[in-house]
PDB file as gemmi writes it, atoms N, CA and C in Angstrom:
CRYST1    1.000    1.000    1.000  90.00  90.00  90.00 P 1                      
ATOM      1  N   UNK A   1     -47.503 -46.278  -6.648  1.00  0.00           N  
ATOM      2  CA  UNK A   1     -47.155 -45.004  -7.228  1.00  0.00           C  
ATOM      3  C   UNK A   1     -47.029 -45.120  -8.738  1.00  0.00           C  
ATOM      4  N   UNK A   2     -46.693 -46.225  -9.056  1.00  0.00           N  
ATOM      5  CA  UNK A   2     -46.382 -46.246 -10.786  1.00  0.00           C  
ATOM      6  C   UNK A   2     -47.261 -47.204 -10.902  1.00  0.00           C  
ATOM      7  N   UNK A   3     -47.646 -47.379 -12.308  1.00  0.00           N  
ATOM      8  CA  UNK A   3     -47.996 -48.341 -13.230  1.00  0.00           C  
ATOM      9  C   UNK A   3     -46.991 -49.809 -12.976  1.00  0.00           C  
ATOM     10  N   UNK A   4     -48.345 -50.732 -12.983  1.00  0.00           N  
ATOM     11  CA  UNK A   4     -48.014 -51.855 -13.183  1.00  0.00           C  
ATOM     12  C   UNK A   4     -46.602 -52.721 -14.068  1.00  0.00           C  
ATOM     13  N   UNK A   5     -46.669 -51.863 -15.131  1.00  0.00           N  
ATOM     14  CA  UNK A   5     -45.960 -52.446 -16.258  1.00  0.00           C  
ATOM     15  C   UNK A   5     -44.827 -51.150 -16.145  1.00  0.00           C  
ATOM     16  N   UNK A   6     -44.941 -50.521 -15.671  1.00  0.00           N  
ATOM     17  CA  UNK A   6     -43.832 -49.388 -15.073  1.00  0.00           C  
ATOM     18  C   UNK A   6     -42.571 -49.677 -15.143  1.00  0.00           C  
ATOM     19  N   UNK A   7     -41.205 -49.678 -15.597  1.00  0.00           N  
ATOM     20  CA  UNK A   7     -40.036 -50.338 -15.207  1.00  0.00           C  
ATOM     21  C   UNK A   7     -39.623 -49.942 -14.013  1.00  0.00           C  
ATOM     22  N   UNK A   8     -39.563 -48.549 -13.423  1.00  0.00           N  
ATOM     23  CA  UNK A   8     -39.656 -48.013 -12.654  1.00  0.00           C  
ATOM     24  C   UNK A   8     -39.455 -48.835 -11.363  1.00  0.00           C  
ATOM     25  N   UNK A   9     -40.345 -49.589 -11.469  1.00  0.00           N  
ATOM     26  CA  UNK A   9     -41.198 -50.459 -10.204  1.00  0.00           C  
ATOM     27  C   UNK A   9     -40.185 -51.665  -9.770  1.00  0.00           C  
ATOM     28  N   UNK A  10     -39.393 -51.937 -10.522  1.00  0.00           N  
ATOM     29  CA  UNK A  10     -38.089 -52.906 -10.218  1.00  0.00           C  
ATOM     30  C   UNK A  10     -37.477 -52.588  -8.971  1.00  0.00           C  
ATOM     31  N   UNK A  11     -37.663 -51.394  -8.536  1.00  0.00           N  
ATOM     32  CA  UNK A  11     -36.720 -50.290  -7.394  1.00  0.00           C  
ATOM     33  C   UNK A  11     -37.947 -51.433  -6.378  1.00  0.00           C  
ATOM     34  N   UNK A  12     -38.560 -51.345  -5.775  1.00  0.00           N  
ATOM     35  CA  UNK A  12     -39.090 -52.067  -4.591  1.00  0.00           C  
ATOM     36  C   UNK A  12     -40.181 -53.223  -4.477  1.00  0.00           C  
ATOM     37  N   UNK A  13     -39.212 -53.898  -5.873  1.00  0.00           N  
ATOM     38  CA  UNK A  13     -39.936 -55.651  -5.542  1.00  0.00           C  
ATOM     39  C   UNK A  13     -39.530 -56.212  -4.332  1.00  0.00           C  
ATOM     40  N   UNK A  14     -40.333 -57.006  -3.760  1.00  0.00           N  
ATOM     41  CA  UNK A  14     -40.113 -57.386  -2.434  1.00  0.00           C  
ATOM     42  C   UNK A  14     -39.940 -56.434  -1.136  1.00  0.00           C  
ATOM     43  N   UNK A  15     -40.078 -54.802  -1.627  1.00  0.00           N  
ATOM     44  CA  UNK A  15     -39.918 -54.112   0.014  1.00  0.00           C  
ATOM     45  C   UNK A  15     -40.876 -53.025  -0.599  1.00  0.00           C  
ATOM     46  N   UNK A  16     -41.902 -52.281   0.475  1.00  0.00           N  
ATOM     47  CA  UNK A  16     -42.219 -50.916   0.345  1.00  0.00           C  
ATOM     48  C   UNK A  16     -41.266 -49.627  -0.203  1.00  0.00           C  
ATOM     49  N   UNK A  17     -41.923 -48.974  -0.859  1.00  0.00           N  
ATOM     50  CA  UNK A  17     -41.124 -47.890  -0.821  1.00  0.00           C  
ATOM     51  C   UNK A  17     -40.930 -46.870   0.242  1.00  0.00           C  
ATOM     52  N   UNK A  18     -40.077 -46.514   0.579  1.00  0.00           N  
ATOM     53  CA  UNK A  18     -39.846 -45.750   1.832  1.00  0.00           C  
ATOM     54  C   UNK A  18     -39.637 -44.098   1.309  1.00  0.00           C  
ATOM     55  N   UNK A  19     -40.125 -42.843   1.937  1.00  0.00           N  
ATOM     56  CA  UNK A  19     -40.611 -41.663   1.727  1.00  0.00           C  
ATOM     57  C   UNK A  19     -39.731 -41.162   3.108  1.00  0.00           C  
ATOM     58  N   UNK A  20     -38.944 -39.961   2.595  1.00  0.00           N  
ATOM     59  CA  UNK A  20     -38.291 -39.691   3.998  1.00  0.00           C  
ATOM     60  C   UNK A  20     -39.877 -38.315   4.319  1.00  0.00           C  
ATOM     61  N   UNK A  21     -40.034 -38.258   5.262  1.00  0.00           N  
ATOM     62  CA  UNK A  21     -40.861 -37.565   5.965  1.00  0.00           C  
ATOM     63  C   UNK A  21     -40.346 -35.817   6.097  1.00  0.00           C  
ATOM     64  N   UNK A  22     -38.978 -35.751   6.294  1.00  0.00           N  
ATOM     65  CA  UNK A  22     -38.280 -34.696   6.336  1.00  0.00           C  
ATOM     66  C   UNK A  22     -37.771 -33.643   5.034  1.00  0.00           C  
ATOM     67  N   UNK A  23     -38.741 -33.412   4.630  1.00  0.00           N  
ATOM     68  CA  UNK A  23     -39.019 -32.380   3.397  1.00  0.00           C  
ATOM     69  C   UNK A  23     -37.601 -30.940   3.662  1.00  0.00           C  
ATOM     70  N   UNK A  24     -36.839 -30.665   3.144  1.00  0.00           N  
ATOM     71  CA  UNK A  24     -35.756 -29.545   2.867  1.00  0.00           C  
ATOM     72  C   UNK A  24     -36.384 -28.317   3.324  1.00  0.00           C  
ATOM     73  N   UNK A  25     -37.512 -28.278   2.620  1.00  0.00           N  
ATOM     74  CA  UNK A  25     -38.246 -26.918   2.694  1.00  0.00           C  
ATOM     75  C   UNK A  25     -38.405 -26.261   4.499  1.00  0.00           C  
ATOM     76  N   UNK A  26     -39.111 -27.544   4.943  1.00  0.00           N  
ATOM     77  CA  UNK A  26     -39.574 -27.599   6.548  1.00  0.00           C  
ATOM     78  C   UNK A  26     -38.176 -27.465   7.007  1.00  0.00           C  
ATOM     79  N   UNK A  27     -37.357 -28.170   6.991  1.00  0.00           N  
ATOM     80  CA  UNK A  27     -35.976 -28.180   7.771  1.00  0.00           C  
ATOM     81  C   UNK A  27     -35.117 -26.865   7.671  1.00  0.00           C  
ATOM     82  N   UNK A  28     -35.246 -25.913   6.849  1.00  0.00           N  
ATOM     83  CA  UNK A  28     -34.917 -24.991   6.249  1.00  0.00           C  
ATOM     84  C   UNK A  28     -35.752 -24.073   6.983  1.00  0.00           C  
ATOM     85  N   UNK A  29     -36.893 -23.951   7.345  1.00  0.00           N  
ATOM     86  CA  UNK A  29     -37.447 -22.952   8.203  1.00  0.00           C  
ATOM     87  C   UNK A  29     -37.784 -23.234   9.366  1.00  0.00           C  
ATOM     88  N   UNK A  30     -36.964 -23.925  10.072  1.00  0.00           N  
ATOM     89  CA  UNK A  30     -36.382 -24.368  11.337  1.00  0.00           C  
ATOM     90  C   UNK A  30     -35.582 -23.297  11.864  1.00  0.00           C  
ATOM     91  N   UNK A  31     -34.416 -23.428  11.411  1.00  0.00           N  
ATOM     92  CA  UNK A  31     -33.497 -22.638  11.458  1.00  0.00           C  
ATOM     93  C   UNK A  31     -33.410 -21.150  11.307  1.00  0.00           C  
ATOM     94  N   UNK A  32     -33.022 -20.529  12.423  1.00  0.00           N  
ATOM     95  CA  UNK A  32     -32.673 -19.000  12.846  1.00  0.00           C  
ATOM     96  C   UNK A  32     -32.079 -18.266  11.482  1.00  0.00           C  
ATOM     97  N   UNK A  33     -32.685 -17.304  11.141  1.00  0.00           N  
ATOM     98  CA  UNK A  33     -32.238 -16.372   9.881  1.00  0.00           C  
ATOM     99  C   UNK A  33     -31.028 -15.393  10.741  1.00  0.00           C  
ATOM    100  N   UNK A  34     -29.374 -15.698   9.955  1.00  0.00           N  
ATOM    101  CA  UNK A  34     -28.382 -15.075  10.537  1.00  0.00           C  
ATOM    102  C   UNK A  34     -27.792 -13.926  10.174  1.00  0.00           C  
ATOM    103  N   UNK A  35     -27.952 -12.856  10.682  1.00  0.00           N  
ATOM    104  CA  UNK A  35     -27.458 -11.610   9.760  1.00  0.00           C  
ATOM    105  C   UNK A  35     -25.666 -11.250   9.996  1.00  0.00           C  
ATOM    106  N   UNK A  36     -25.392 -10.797   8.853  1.00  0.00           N  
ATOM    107  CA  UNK A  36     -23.891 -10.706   9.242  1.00  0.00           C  
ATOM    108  C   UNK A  36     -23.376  -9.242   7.523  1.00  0.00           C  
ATOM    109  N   UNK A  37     -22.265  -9.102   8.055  1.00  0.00           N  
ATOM    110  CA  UNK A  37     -21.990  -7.882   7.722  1.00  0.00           C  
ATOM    111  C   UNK A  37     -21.111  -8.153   6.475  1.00  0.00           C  
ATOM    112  N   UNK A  38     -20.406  -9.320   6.347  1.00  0.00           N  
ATOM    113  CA  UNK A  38     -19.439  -9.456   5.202  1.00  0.00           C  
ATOM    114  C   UNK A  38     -20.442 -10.240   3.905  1.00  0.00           C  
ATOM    115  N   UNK A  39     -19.747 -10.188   2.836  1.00  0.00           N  
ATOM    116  CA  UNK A  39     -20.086 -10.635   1.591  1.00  0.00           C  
ATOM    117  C   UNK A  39     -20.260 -12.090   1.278  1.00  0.00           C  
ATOM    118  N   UNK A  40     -19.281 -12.613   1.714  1.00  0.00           N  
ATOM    119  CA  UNK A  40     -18.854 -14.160   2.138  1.00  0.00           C  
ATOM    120  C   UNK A  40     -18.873 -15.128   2.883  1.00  0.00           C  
ATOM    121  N   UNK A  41     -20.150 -15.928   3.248  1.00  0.00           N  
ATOM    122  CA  UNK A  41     -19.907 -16.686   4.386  1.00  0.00           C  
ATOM    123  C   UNK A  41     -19.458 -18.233   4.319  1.00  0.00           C  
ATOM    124  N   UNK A  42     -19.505 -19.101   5.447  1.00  0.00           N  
ATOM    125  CA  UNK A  42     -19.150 -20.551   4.809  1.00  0.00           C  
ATOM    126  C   UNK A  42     -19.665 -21.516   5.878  1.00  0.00           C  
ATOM    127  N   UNK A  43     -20.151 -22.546   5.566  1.00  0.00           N  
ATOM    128  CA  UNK A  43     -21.329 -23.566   6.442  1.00  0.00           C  
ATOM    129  C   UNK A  43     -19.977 -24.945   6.189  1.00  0.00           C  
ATOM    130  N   UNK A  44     -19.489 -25.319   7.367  1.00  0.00           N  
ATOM    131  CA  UNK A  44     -19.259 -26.762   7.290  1.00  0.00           C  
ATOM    132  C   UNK A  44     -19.965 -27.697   7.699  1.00  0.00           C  
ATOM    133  N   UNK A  45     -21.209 -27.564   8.008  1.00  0.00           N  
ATOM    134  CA  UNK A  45     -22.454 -28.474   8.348  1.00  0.00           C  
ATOM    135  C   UNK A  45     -21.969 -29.061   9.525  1.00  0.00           C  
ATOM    136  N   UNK A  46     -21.701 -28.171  10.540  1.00  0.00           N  
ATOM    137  CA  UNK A  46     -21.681 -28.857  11.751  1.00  0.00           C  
ATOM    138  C   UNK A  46     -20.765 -29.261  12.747  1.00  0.00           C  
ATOM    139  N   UNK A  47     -19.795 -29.830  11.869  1.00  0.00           N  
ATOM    140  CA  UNK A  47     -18.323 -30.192  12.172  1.00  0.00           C  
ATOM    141  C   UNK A  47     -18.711 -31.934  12.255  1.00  0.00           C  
ATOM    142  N   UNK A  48     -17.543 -32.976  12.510  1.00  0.00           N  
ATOM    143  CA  UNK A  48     -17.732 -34.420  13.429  1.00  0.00           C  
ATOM    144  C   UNK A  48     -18.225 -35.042  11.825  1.00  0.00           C  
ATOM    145  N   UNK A  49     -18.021 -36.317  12.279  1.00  0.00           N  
ATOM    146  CA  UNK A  49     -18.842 -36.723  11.364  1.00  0.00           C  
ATOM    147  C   UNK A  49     -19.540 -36.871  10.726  1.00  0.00           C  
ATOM    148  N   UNK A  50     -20.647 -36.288  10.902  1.00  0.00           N  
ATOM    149  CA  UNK A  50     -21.991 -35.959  10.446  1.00  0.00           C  
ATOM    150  C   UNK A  50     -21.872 -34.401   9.247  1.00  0.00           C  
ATOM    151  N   UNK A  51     -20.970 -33.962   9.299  1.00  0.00           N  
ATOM    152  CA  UNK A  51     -21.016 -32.510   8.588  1.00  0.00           C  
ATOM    153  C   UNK A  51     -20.690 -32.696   7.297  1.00  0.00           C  
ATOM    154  N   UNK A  52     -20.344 -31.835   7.025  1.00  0.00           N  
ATOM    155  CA  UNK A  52     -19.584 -32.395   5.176  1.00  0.00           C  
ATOM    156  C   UNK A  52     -18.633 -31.232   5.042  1.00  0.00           C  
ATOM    157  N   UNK A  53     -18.412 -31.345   3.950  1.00  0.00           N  
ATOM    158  CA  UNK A  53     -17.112 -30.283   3.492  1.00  0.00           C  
ATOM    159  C   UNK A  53     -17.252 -29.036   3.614  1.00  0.00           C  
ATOM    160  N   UNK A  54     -16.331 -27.872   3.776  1.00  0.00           N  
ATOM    161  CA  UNK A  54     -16.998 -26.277   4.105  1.00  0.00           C  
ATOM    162  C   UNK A  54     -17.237 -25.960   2.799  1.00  0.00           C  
ATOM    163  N   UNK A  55     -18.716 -25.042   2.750  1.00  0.00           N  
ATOM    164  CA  UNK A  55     -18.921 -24.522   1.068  1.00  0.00           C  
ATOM    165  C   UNK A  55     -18.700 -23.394   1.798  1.00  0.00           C  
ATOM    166  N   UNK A  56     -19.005 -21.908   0.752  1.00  0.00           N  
ATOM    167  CA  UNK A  56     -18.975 -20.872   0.902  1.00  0.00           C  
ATOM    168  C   UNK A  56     -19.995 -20.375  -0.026  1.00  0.00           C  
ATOM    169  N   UNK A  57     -20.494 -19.123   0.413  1.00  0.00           N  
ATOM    170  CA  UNK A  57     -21.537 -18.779  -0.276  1.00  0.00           C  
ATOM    171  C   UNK A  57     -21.173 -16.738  -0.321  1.00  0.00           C  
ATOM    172  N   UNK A  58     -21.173 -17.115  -1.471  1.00  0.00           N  
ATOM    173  CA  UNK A  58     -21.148 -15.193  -1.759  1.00  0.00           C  
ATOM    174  C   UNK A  58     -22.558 -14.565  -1.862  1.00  0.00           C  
ATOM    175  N   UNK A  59     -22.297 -13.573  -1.015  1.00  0.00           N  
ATOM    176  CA  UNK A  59     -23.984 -12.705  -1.040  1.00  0.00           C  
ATOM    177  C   UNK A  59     -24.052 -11.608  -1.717  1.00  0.00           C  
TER     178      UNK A  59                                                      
END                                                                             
């Protein structure tokens, strides 16, 4: 991907570079478009371990 003389290229001496396959965009139009009536909603990604903190999003 880079030039030889690249500094860049320090990131995967000795291993391939690895490319996650799972693009935002695609994963994003997966998912069911949710309609709702208030101004304010809030995503805690899930719940369990895997989720993250609740955001909120004003519409």
């Amino acid at each position: 991907v880079y030039d030889e003389k690249d500094y860049r290229r320090v990131r995967f001496v000795g291993r391939q570079k690895e490319v996650n396959k799972n693009f935002a965009i695609e994963l994003i139009a997966e998912q069911p478009v949710s309609e709702v009536e208030s101004r304010v909603v809030s995503c805690d990604g899930g719940g369990g371990a895997l989720g993250h903190p609740k955001v909120y999003i004003n519409l």
